[in-house]
PyMOL commands that place a pseudoatom at each C-alpha (Angstrom):
pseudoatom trace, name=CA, resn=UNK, resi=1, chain=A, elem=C, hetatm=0, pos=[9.971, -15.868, 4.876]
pseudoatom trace, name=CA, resn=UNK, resi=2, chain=A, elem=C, hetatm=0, pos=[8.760, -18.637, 2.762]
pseudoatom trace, name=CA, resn=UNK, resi=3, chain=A, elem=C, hetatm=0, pos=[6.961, -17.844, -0.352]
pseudoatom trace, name=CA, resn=UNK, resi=4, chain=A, elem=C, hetatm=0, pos=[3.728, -19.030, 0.928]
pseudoatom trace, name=CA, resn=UNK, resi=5, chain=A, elem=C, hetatm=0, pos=[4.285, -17.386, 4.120]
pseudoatom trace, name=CA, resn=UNK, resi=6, chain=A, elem=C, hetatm=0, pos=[4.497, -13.987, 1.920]
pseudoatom trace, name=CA, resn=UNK, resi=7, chain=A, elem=C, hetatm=0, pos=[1.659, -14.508, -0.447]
pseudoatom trace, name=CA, resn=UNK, resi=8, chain=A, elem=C, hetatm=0, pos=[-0.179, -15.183, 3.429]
pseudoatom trace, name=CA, resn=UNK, resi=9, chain=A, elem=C, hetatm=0, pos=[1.173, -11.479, 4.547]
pseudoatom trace, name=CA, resn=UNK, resi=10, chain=A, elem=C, hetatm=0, pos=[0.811, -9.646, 1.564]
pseudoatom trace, name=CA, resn=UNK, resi=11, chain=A, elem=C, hetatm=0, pos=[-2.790, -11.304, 1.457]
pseudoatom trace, name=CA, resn=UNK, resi=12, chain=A, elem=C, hetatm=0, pos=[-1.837, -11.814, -2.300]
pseudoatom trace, name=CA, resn=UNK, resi=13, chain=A, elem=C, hetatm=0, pos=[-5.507, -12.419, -4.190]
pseudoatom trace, name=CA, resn=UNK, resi=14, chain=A, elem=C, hetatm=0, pos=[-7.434, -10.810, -1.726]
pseudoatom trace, name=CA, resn=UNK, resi=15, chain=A, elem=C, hetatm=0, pos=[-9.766, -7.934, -3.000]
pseudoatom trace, name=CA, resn=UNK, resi=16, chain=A, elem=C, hetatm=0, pos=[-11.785, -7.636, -0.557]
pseudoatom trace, name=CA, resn=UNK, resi=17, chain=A, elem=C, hetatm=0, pos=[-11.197, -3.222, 0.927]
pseudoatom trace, name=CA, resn=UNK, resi=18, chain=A, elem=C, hetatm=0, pos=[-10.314, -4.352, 4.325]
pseudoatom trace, name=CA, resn=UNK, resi=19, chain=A, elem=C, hetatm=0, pos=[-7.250, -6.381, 2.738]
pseudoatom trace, name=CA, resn=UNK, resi=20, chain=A, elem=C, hetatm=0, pos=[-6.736, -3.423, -0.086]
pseudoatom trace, name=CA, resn=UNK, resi=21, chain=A, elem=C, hetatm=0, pos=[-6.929, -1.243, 3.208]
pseudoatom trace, name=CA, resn=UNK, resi=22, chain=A, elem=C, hetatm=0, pos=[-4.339, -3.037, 4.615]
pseudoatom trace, name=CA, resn=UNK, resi=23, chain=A, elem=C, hetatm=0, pos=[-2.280, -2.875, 1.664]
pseudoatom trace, name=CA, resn=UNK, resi=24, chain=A, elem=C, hetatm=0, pos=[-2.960, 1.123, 1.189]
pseudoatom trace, name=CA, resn=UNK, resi=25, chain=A, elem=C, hetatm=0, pos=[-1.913, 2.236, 4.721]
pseudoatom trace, name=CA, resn=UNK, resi=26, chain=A, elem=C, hetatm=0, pos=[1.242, -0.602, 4.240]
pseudoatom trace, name=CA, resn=UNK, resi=27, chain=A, elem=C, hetatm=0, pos=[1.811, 1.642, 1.240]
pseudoatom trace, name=CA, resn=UNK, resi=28, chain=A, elem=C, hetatm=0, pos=[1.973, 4.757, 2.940]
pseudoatom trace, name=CA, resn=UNK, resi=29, chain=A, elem=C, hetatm=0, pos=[3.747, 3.293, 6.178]
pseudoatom trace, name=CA, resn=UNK, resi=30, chain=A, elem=C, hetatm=0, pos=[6.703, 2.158, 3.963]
pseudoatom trace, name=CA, resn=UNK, resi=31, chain=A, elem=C, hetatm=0, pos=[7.374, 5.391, 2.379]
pseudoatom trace, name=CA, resn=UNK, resi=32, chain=A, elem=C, hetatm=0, pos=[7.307, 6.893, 6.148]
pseudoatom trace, name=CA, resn=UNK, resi=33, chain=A, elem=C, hetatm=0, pos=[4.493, 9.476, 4.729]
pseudoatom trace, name=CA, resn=UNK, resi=34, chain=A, elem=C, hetatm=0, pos=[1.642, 10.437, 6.967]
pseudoatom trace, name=CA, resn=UNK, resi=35, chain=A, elem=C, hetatm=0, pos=[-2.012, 10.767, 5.603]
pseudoatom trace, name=CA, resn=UNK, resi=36, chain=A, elem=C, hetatm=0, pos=[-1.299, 14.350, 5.463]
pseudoatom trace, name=CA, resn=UNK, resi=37, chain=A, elem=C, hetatm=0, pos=[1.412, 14.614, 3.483]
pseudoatom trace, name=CA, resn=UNK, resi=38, chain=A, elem=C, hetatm=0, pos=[0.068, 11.902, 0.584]
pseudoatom trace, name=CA, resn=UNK, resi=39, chain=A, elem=C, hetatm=0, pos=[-3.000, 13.686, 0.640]
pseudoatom trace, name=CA, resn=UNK, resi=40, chain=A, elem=C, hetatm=0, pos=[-0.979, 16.855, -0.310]
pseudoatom trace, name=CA, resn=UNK, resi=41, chain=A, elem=C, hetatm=0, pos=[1.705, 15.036, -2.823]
pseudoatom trace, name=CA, resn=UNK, resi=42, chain=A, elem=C, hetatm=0, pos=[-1.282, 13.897, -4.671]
pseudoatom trace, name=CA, resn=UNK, resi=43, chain=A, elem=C, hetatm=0, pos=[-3.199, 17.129, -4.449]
pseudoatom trace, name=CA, resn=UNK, resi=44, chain=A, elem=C, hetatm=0, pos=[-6.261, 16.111, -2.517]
pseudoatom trace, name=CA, resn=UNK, resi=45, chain=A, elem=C, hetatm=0, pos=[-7.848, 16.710, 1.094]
pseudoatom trace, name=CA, resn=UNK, resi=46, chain=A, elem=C, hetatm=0, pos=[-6.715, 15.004, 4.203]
pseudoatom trace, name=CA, resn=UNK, resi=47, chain=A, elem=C, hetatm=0, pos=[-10.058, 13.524, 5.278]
pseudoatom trace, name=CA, resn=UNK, resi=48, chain=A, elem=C, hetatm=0, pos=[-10.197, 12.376, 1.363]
pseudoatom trace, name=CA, resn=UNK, resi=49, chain=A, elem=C, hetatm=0, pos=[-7.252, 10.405, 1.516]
pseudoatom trace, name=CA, resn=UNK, resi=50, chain=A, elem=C, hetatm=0, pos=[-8.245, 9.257, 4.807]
pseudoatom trace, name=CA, resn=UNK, resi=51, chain=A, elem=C, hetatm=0, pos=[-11.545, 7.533, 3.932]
pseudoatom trace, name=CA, resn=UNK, resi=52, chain=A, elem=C, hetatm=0, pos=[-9.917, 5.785, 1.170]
pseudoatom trace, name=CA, resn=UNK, resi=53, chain=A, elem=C, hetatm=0, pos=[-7.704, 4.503, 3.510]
pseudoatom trace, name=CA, resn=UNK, resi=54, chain=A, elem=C, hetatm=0, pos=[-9.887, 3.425, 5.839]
pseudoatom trace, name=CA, resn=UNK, resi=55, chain=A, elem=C, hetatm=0, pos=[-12.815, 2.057, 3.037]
pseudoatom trace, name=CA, resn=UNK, resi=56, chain=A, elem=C, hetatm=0, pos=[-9.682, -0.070, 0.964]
pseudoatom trace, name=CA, resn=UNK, resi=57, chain=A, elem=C, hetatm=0, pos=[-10.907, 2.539, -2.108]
pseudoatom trace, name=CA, resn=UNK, resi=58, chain=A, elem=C, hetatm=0, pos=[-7.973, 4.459, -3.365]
pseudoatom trace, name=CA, resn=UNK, resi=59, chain=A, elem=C, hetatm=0, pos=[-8.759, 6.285, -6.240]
pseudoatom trace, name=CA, resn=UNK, resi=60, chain=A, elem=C, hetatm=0, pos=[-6.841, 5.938, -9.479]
pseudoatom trace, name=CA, resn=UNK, resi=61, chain=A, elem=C, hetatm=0, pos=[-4.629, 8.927, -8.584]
pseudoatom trace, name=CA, resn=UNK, resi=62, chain=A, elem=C, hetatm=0, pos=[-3.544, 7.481, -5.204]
pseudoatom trace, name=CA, resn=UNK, resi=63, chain=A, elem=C, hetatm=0, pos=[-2.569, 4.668, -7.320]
pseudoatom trace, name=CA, resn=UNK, resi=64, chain=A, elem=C, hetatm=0, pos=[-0.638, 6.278, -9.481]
pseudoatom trace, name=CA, resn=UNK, resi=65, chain=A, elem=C, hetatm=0, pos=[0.883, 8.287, -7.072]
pseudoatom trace, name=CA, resn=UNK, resi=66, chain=A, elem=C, hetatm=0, pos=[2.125, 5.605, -5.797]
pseudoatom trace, name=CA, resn=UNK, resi=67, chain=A, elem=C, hetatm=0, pos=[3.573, 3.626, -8.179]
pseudoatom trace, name=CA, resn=UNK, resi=68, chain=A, elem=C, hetatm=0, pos=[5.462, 7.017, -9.809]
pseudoatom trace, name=CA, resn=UNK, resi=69, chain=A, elem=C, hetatm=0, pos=[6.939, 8.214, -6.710]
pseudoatom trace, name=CA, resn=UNK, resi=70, chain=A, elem=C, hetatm=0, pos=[7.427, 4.851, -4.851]
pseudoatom trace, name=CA, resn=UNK, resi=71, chain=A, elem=C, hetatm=0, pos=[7.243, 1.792, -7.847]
pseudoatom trace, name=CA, resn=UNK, resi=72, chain=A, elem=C, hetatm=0, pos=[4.331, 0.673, -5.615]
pseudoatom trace, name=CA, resn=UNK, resi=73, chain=A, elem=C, hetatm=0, pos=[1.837, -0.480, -8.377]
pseudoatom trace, name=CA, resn=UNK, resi=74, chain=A, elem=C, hetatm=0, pos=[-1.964, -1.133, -8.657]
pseudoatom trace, name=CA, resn=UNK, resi=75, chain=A, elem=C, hetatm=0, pos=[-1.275, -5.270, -8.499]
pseudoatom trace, name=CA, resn=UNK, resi=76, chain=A, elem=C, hetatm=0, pos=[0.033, -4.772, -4.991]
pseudoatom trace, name=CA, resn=UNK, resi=77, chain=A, elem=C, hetatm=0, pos=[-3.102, -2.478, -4.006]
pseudoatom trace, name=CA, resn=UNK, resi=78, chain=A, elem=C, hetatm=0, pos=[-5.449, -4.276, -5.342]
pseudoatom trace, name=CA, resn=UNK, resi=79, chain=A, elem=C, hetatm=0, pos=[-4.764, -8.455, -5.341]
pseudoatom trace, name=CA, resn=UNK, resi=80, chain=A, elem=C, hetatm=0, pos=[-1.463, -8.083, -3.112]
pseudoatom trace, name=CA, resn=UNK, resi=81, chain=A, elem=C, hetatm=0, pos=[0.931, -9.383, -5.675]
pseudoatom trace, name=CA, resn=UNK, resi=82, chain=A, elem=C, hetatm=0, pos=[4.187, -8.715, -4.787]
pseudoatom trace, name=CA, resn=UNK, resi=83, chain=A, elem=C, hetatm=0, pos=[6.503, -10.944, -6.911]
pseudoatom trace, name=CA, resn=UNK, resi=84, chain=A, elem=C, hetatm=0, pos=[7.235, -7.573, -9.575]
pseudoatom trace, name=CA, resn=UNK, resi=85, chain=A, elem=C, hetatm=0, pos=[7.874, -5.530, -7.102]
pseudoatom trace, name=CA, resn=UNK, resi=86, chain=A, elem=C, hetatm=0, pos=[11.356, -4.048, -6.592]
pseudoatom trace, name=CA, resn=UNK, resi=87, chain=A, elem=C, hetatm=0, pos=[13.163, -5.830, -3.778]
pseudoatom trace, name=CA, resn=UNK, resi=88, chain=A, elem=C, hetatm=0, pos=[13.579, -2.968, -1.927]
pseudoatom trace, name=CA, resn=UNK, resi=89, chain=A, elem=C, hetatm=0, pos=[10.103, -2.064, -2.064]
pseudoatom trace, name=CA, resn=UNK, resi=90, chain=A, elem=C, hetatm=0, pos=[8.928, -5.370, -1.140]
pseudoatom trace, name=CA, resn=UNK, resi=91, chain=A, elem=C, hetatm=0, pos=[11.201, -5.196, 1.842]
pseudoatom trace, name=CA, resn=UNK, resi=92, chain=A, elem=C, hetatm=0, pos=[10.052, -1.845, 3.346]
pseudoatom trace, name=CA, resn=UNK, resi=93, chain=A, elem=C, hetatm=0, pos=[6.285, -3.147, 2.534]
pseudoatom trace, name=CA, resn=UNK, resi=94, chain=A, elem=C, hetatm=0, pos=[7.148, -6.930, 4.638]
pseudoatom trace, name=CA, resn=UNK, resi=95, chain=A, elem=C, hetatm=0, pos=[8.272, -4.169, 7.954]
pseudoatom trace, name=CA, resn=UNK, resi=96, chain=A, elem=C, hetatm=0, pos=[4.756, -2.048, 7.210]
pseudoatom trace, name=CA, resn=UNK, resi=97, chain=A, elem=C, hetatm=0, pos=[2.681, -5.479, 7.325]
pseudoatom trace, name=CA, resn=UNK, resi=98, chain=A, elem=C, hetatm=0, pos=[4.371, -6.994, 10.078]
pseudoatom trace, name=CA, resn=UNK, resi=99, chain=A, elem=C, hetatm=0, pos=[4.377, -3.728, 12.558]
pseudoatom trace, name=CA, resn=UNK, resi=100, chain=A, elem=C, hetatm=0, pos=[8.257, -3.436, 11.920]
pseudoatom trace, name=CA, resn=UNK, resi=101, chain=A, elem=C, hetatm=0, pos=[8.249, 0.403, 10.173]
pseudoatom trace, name=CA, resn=UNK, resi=102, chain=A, elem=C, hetatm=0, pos=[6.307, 1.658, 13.125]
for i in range(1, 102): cmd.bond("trace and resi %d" % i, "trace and resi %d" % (i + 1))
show_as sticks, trace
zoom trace
């Protein structure tokens, strides 16, 4: 993929919670968690975890849960840079957000 043709994917810039959504569940998807079991690494309810999902909201502790256990950092949640990211990061996130790790 060209570099434009990422920054397109990863919506890089785009803070609006239906692109952070996007992002988030990416997030998840590449680590081959379900809701459930984030929820649970992080220490909160399902249905929490869920609706921060779904609203593009993750709390600061999703975040950091993140980023700790998978070097998936608050720049990628939140305006979809990418460039930082480990390489094999970025790869598993490129097969969430194109349907590939499903």
């Amino acid at each position: 993929m060209t570099h434009e043709e990422l920054e397109k994917l990863f919506r890089q810039g785009d803070t609006s919670n239906d692109a952070i959504s996007i992002r988030l569940i990416a997030a998840r998807k590449s680590t081959g968690m379900q809701q459930q079991a984030v929820a649970s690494a992080v220490g909160i309810p399902k249905q929490t975890y869920y609706s921060q999902e779904v609203r593009g909201a993750p709390s600061i502790p999703i975040g950091r849960y993140f980023y700790r256990a998978h070097g998936i950092d608050f720049n990628y949640l939140y305006y979809g840079d990418f460039i930082h990211l480990d390489v094999p990061v970025r790869e598993r996130l490129i097969s969430a957000l194109t349907g590939e790790s499903e």
